[in-house]
C-alpha positions as CSV (number, residue, x, y, z in Angstrom):
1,X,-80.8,56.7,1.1
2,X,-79.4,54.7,-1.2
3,X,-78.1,56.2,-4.3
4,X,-79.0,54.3,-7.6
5,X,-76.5,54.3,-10.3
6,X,-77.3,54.2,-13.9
7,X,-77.0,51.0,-15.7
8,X,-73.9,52.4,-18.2
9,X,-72.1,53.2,-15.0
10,X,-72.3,49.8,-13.8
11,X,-71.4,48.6,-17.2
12,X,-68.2,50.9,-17.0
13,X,-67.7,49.6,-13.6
14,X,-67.7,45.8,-13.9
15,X,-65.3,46.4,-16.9
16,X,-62.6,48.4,-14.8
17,X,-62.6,45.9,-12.4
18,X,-62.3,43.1,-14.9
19,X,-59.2,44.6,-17.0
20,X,-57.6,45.3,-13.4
21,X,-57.9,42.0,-12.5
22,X,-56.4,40.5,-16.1
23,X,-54.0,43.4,-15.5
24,X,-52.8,41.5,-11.9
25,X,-53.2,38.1,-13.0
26,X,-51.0,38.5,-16.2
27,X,-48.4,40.2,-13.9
28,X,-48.5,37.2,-11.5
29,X,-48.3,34.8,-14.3
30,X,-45.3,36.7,-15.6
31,X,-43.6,36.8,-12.3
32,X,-44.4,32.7,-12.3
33,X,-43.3,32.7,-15.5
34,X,-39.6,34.3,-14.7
35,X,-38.7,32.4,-11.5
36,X,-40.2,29.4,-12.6
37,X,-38.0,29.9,-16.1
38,X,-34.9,30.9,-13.1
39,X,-35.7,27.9,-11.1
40,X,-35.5,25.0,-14.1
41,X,-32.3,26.8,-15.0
42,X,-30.7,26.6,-11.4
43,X,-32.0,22.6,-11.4
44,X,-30.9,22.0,-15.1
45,X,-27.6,23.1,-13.8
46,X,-27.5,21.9,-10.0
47,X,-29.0,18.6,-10.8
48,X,-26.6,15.7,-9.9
49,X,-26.7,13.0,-12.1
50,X,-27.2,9.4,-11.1
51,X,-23.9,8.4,-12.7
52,X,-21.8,10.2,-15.4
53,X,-21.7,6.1,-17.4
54,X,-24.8,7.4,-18.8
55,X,-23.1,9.9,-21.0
56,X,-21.4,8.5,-24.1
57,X,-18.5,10.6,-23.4
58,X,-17.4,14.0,-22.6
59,X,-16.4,17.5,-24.2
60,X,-16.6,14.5,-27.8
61,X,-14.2,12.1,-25.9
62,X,-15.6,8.8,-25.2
63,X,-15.2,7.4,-21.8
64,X,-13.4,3.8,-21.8
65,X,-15.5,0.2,-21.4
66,X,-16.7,-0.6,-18.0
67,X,-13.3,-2.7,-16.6
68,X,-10.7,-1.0,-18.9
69,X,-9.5,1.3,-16.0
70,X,-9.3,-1.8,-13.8
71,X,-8.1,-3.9,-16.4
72,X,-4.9,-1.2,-17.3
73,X,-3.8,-1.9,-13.2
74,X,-3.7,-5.3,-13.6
75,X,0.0,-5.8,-13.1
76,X,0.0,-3.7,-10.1
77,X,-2.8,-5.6,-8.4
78,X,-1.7,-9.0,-9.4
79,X,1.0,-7.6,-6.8
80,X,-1.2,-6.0,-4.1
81,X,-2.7,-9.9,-4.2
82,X,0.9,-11.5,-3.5
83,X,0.9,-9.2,-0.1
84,X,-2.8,-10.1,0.6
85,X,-3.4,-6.3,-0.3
86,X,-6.4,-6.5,-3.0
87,X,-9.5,-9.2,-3.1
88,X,-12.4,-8.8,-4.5
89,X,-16.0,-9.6,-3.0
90,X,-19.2,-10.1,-4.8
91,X,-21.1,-7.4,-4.6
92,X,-24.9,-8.3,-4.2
93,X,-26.6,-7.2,-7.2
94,X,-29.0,-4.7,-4.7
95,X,-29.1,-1.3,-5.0
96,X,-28.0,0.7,-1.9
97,X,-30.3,3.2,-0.1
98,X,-27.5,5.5,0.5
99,X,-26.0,5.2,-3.1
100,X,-27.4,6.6,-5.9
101,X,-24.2,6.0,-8.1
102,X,-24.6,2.2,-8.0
103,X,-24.6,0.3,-10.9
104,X,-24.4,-3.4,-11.1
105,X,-21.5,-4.3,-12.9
106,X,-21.7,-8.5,-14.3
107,X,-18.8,-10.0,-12.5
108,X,-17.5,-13.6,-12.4
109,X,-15.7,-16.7,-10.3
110,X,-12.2,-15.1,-12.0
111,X,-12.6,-12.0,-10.8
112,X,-14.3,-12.8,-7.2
113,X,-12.2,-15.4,-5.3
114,X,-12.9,-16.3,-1.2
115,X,-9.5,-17.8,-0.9
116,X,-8.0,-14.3,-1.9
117,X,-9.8,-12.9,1.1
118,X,-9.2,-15.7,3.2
119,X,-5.6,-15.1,2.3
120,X,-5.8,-11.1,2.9
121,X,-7.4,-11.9,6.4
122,X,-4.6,-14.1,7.4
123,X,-1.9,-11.5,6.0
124,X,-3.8,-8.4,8.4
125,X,-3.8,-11.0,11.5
126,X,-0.1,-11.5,11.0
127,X,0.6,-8.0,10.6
128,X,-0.7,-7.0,13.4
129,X,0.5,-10.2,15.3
130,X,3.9,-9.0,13.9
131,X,3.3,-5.5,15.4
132,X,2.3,-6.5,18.7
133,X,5.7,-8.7,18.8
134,X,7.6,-6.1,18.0
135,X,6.6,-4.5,21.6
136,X,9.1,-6.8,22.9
137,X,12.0,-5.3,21.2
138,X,11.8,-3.1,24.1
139,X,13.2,-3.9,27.3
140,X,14.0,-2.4,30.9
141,X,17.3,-2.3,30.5
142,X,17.3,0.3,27.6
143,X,18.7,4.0,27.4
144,X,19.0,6.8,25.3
145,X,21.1,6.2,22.6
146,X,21.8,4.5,19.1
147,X,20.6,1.1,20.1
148,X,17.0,2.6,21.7
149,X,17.0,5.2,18.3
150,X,16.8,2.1,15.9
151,X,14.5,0.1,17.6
152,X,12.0,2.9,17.9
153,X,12.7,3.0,14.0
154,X,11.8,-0.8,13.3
155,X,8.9,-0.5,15.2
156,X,7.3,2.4,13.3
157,X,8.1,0.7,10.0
158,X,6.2,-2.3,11.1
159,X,3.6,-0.2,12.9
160,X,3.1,1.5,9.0
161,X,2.7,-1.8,7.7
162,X,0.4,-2.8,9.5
163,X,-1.7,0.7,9.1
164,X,-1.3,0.0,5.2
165,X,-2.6,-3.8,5.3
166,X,-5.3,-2.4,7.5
167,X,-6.2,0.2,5.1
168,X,-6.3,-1.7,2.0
169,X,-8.4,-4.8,3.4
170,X,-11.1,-1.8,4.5
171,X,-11.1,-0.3,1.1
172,X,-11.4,-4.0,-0.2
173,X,-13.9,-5.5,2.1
174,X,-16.4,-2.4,1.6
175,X,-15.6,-2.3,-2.7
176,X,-14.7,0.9,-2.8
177,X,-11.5,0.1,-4.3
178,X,-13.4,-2.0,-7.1
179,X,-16.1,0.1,-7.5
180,X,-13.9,3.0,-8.0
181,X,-11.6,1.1,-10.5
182,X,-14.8,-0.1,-12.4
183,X,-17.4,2.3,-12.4
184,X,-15.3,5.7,-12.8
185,X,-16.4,6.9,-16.2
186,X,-13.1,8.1,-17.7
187,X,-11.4,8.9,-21.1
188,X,-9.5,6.4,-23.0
189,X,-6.4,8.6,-23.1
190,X,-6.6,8.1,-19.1
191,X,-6.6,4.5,-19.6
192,X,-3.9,4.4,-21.8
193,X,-2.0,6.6,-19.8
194,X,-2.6,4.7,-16.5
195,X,-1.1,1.3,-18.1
196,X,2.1,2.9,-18.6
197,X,2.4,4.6,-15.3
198,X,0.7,0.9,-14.1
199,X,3.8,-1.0,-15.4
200,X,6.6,1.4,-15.0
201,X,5.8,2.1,-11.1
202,X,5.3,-2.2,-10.8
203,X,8.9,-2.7,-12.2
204,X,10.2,-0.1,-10.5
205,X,8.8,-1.1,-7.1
206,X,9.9,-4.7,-8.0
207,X,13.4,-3.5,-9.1
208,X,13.7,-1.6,-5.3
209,X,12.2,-4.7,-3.4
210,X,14.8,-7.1,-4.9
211,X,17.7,-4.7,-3.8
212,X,16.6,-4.3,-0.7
213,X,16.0,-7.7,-0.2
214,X,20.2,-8.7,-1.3
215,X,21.3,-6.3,0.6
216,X,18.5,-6.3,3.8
217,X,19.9,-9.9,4.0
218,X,23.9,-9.4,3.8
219,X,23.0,-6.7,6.8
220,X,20.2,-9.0,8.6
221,X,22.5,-12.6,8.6
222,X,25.8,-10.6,9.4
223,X,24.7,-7.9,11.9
224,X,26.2,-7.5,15.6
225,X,24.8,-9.6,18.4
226,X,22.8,-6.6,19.9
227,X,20.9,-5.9,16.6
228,X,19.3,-9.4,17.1
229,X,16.7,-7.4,18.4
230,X,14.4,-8.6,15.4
231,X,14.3,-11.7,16.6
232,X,12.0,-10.6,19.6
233,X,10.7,-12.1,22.3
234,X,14.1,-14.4,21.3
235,X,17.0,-12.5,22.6
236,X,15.4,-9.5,24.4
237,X,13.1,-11.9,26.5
238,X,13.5,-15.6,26.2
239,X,17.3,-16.8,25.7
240,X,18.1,-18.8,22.8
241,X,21.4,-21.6,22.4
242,X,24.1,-20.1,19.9
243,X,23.4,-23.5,17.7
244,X,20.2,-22.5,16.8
245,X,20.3,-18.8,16.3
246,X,20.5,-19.3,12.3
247,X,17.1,-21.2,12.1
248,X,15.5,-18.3,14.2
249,X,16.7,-15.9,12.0
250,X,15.5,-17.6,9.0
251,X,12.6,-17.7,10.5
252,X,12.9,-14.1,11.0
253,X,14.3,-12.9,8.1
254,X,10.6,-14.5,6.6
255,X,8.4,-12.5,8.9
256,X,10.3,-9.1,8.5
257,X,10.7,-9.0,4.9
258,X,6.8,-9.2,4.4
259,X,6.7,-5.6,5.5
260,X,8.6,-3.8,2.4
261,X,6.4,-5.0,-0.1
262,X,3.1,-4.0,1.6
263,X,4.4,-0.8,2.4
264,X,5.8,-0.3,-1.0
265,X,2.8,-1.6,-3.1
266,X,0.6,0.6,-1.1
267,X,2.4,4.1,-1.8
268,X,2.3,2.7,-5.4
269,X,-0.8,2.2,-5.8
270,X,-2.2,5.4,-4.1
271,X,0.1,7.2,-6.5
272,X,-1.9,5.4,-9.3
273,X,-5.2,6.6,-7.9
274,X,-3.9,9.9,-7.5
275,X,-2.8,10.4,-10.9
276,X,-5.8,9.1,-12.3
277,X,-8.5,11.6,-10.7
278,X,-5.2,14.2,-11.2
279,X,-5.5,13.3,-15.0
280,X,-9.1,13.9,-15.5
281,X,-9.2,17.0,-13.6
282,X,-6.8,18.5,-15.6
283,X,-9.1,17.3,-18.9
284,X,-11.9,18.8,-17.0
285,X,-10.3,21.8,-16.8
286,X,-8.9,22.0,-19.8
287,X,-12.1,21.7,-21.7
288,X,-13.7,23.9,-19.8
289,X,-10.9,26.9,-20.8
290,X,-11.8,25.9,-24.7
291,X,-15.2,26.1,-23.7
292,X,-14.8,29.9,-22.7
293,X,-14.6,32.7,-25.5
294,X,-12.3,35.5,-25.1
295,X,-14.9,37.9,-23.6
296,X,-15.7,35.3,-21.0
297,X,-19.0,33.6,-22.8
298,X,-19.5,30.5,-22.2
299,X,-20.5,28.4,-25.0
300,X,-21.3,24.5,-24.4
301,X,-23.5,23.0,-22.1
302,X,-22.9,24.1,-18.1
303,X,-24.5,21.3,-17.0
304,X,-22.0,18.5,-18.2
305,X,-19.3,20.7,-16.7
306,X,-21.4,20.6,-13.6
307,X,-22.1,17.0,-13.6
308,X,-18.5,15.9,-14.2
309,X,-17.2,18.1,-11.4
310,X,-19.2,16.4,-9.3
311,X,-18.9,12.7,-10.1
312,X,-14.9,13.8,-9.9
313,X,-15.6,15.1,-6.2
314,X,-17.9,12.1,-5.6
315,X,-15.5,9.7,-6.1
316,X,-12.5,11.4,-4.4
317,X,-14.6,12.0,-1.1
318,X,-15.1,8.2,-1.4
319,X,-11.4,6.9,-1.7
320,X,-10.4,9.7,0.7
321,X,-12.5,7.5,3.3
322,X,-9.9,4.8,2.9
323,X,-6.7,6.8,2.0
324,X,-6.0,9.6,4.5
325,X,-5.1,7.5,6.8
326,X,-2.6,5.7,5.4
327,X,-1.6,8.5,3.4
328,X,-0.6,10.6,6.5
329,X,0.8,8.1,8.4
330,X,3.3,7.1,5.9
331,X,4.3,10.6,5.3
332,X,4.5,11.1,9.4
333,X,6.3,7.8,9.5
334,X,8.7,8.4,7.3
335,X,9.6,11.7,8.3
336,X,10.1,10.4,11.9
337,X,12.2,8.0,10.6
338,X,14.6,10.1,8.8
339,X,15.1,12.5,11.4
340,X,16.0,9.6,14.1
341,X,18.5,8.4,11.4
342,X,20.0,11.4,10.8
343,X,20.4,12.1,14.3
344,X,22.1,8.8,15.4
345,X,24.5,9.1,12.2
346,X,25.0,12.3,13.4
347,X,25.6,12.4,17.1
348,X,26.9,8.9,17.8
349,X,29.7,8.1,15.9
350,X,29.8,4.6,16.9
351,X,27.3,3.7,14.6
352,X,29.7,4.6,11.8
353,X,32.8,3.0,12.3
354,X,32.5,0.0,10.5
355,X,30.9,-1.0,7.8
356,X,28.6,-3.6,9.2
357,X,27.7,-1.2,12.4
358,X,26.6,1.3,9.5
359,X,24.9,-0.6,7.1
360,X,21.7,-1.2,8.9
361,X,21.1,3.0,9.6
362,X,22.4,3.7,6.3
363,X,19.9,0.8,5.1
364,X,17.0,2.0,7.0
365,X,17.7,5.7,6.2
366,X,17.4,4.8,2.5
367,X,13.8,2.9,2.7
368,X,12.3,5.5,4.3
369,X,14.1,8.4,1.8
370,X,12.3,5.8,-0.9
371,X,9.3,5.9,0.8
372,X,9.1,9.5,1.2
373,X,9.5,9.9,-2.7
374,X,6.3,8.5,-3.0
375,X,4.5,10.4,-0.4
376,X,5.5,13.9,-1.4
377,X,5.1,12.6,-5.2
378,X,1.5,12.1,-4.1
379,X,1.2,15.0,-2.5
380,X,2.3,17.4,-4.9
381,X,0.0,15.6,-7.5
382,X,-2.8,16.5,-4.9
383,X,-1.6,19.9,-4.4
384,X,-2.3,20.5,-8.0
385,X,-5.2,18.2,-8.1
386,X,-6.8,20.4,-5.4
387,X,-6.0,24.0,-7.6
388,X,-7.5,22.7,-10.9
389,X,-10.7,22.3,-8.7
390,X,-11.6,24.8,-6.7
391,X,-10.4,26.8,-10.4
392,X,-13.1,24.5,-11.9
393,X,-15.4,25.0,-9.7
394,X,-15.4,29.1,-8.9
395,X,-15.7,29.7,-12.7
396,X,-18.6,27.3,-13.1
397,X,-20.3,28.4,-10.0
398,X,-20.0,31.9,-11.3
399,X,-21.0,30.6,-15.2
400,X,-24.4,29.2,-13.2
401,X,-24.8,32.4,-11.6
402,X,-24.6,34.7,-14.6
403,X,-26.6,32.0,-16.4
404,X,-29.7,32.9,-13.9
405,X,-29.2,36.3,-14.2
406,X,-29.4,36.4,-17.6
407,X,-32.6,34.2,-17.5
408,X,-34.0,35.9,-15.0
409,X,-33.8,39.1,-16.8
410,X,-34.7,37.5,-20.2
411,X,-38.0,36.6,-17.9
412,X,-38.7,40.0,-16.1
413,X,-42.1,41.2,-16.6
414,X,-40.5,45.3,-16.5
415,X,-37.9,44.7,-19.0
């Protein structure tokens, strides 16, 4: 049998079942609601930027003119070009797939010039030309000793070189040493900044070369018959008359001397690049502190903070590609160097007992103590570099996370 309800029963049915229904829908839409709320919040604050040019400025600083930055190096590069280090190609005005920080920047026939490329293509063939050469400094009849210590010296000097010009004409044929020195949105303080450092670590590298050159030449022209080992394949190899041993060393002196200014000039202007990101991180940081009450709330936008960190770690990851090399390999060189210095000085007396035997360790030892400066300098600079942001980054990670909390919560259907 089928039992037949009365129709105010079904009535009270039907509306059970409706306000049930509204009951689980209104819970659903307020679940929604909260992760939906959570979700914008993690995007608003995860969301990468296409480029950080787009923001007038940051924390109420404005960011300097496209070409300030590159402008303020000026001096420095006009030097790089001397050694064939810098060139600029035109970059075609096409968006890359696998960029989405590119912006065309307007450039012109000044600033874009074939025959400076040309010219830094012929520099990289000769240096490596020159490094190869210098293979033949070595010969069978070598031993252990003072003599074997300072060739293995010269030829890791000129081995750096080449690493450098190598380096450099990368970063240039690619534009990631344009596009870094144009593009980088940063603060006019920076720029201003950057000049000085620009023109004080030009004169000083200038101011170095020049000694070196005086008195590389005093020891080059008026060193002891077994030190014409430069000369190579001309005295280790192939025989050459006395009568024309001065126009081979001139000729020479020429090739060697290229390799202190590209070595010098590229310490210099890693230091430069170094300092720069080192200078806005520090900003960043800074800001960020101001930004922080005393009970730890938070009290400007998280998402500028977010968006500047990562343009910063954007555009170190990309001169890293071109830096690490040559950054470790001087360091390593120079290192290498000192300790083979030290140790002839040390255990082989000979090399000091006159003044003209000891001039070209003493010489060599210096250059790479110079060089060294630089390297560490660099590296202490990215020592602290590397502590401002990972300290950045923690307290804005954990600023994003408390953020979704609190929305989260601000969104839950039980509270």
């Amino acid at each position: 049998m089928t039992a037949v309800l009365p129709v105010s029963q079904c009535h009270i049915i039907k509306e059970s079942t409706t306000t049930r229904r509204a009951a689980r829908t209104t819970q659903q839409k307020s679940h929604e609601g909260s992760v939906v709320a959570a979700n914008s919040v993690t995007n608003d604050v995860s969301k990468q930027s296409d480029t950080d040019a787009l923001d007038a400025g940051f924390c109420g600083e404005p960011f300097a003119d496209n070409g300030e930055l590159l402008s303020s190096l000026s001096p420095l590069l006009f030097s790089m070009k001397l050694c064939g280090m810098y060139f600029h190609r035109e970059h075609r005005h096409r968006r890359p797939a696998d960029d989405p920080e590119w912006i065309p920047t307007t450039t012109t026939a000044g600033t874009t010039s074939t025959k400076l490329r040309v010219y830094a293509t012929v520099i990289l063939i000769l240096a490596w030309a020159n490094f190869v050469r210098f293979t033949l400094i070595f010969t069978s009849s070598d031993h252990f000793g003072a003599l074997l210590l300072i060739k293995i010296v010269v030829f890791s000097w000129c081995g750096l070189f080449a690493i450098f010009q190598t380096a450099y004409y990368f970063a240039c044929h690619t534009g990631r040493l344009v596009k870094i020195l144009s593009t980088l949105p940063v603060t006019r303080d920076c720029v201003r900044r950057t000049r000085r450092v620009v023109v004080a670590l030009t004169a000083f590298v200038w101011m170095t070369l020049i000694g070196n050159s005086f008195g590389g030449g005093y020891v080059y022209f008026n060193c002891a018959e077994e030190d014409n080992f430069i000369l190579a394949p001309f005295f280790t190899y192939i025989n050459i008359p006395k009568e024309n041993m001065k126009v081979a060393k001139v000729v020479g002196w020429f090739s060697y001397t290229l390799i202190f200014p590209g070595i010098y000039f590229a310490h210099a202007i890693s230091m430069v690049i170094v300092y720069i990101f080192y200078n806005q991180f520090k900003k960043l940081e800074k800001n960020f502190r101001h930004s922080l009450g005393k009970r730890g709330q938070f009290s400007k936008d998280l998402s500028v903070f977010r968006r500047r960190h990562q343009t910063l770690s954007r555009a170190v990851s990309k001169v890293d590609g071109f830096m690490r090399l040559s950054n470790v390999a001087g360091f390593v060189c120079h290192i290498w160097n000192i300790i083979i210095l030290l140790y002839s000085i040390i255990f082989y007396p000979e090399t000091m007992r006159s003044f003209v035997s000891a001039a070209p360790y003493l010489f060599y030892l210096m250059w790479n103590v110079n060089g060294l400066l630089y390297s560490a300098s660099a590296g202490i600079i990215v020592n602290h570099m590397v502590g401002l942001t990972c300290h950045v980054s923690t307290h804005v990670s954990y600023c994003m996370e408390s953020t979704y909390l609190l929305q989260s919560l601000s969104n839950c259907s039980i509270c």
